[in-house]
C-alpha positions as a printed NumPy array, in Angstrom:
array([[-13.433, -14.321,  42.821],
       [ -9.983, -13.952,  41.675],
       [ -9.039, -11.501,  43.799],
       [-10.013, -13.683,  46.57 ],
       [ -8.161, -16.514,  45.669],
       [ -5.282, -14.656,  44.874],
       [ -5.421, -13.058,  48.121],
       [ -5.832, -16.428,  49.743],
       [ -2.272, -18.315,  48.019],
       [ -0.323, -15.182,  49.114],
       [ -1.983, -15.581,  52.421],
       [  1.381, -17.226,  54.485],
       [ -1.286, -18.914,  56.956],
       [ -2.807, -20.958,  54.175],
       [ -2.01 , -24.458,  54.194],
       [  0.094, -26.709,  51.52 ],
       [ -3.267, -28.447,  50.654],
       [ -5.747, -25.217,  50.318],
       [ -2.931, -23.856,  48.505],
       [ -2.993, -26.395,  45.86 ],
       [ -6.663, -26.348,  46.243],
       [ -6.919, -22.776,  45.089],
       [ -4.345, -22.596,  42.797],
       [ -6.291, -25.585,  40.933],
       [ -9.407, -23.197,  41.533],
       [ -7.373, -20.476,  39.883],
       [ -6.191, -22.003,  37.264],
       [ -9.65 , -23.204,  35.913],
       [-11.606, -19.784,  36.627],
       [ -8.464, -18.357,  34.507],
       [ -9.729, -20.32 ,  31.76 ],
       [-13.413, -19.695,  32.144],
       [-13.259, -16.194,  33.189],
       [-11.834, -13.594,  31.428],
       [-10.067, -10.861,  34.16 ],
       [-12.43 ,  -8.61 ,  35.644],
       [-13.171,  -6.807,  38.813],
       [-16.291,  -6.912,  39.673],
       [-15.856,  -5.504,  43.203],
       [-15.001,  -1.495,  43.025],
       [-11.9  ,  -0.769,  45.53 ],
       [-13.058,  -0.088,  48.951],
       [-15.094,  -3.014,  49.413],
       [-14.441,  -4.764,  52.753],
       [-14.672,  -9.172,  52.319],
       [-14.808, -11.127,  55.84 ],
       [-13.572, -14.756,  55.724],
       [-12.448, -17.092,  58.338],
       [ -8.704, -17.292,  58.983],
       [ -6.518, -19.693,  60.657],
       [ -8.395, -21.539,  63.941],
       [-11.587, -22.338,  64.478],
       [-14.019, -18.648,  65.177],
       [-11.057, -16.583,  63.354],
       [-11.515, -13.953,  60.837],
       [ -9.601, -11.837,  58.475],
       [-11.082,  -8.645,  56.647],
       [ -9.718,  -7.832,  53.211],
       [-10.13 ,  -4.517,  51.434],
       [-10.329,  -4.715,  47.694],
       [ -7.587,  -2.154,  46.335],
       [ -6.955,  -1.329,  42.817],
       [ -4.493,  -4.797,  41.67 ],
       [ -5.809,  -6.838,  44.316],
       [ -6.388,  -7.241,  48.021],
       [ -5.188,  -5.747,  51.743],
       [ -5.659,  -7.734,  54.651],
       [ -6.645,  -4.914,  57.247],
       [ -6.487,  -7.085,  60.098],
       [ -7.868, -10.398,  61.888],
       [ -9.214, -11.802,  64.923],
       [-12.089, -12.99 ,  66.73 ],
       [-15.857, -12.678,  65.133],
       [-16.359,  -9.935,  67.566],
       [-13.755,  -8.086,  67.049],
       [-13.488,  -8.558,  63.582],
       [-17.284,  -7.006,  63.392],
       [-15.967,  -4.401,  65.756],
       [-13.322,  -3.238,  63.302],
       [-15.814,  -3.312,  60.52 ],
       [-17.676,  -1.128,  62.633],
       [-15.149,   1.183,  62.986],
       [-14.105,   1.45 ,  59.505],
       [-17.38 ,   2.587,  58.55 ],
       [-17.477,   5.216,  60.896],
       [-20.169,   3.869,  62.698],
       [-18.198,   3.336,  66.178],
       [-14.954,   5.343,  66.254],
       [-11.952,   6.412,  63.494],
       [-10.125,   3.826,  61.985],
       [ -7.308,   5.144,  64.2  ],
       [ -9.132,   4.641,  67.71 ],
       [-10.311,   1.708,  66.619],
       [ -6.816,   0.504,  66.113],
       [ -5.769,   2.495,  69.432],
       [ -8.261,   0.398,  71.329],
       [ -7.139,  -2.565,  70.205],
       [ -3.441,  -2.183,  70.319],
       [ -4.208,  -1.236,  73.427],
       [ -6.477,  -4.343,  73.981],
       [ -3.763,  -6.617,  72.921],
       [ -0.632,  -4.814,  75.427],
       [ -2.762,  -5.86 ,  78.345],
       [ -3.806,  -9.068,  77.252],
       [ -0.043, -10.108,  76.202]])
C-alpha cells in the first residue's frame, strides 16, 4: 500500500487535492504500519490515470514503483498481455504501439 501511494504523490498528473489526500493517507499508514513489501518485484498494479477510461500499469521494483506505460483499458490490457508473453515481446508490443500512436498523431 505504500508503494502505491508513494507512487501516486510522485505521479506529476495527480492533483493538488489527491495529493494531500494521500499524503494524509501516508502519513497515518506510516504510523500504523511498520515498512514492508508485501508485493515481490515484478508484480504488475493497474489503476486508473488521468481522464475518465484511463489507465496506468506500475511494476513493483526493488525501492518502489515504475510506471511502464498508460492508456486506454484496451490497450492497457493489451500491454499486460504482452508483458506476459502471452501476445508478443515487450519490444513489439511497444513497436506496435509507437507505431499506433505515429499514425494516429
Amino acid at each position: 500500500m505504500r508503494e502505491i501511494l508513494e507512487a501516486r504523490i510522485r505521479d506529476p498528473k495527480t492533483s493538488a487535492r489527491d495529493l494531500a489526500s494521500l499524503s494524509n493517507a501516508l502519513a497515518k499508514l506510516e504510523v500504523e504500519a511498520p515498512r514492508t513489501f508485501p508485493f515481490p518485484p515484478g508484480t504488475l498494479f493497474v489503476q486508473p490515470s488521468g481522464p475518465e477510461g484511463h489507465y496506468q500499469i506500475l511494476a513493483r521494483k526493488r525501492g518502489g514503483f515504475e510506471r511502464l506505460a498508460d492508456g486506454s483499458a484496451w490497450e492497457v490490457v493489451y500491454l499486460v498481455a504482452c508483458l506476459l508473453g502471452l501476445v508478443y515481446t515487450e519490444e513489439e508490443a511497444r513497436a506496435i504501439l509507437a507505431e499506433r500512436d505515429a499514425l494516429s498523431g
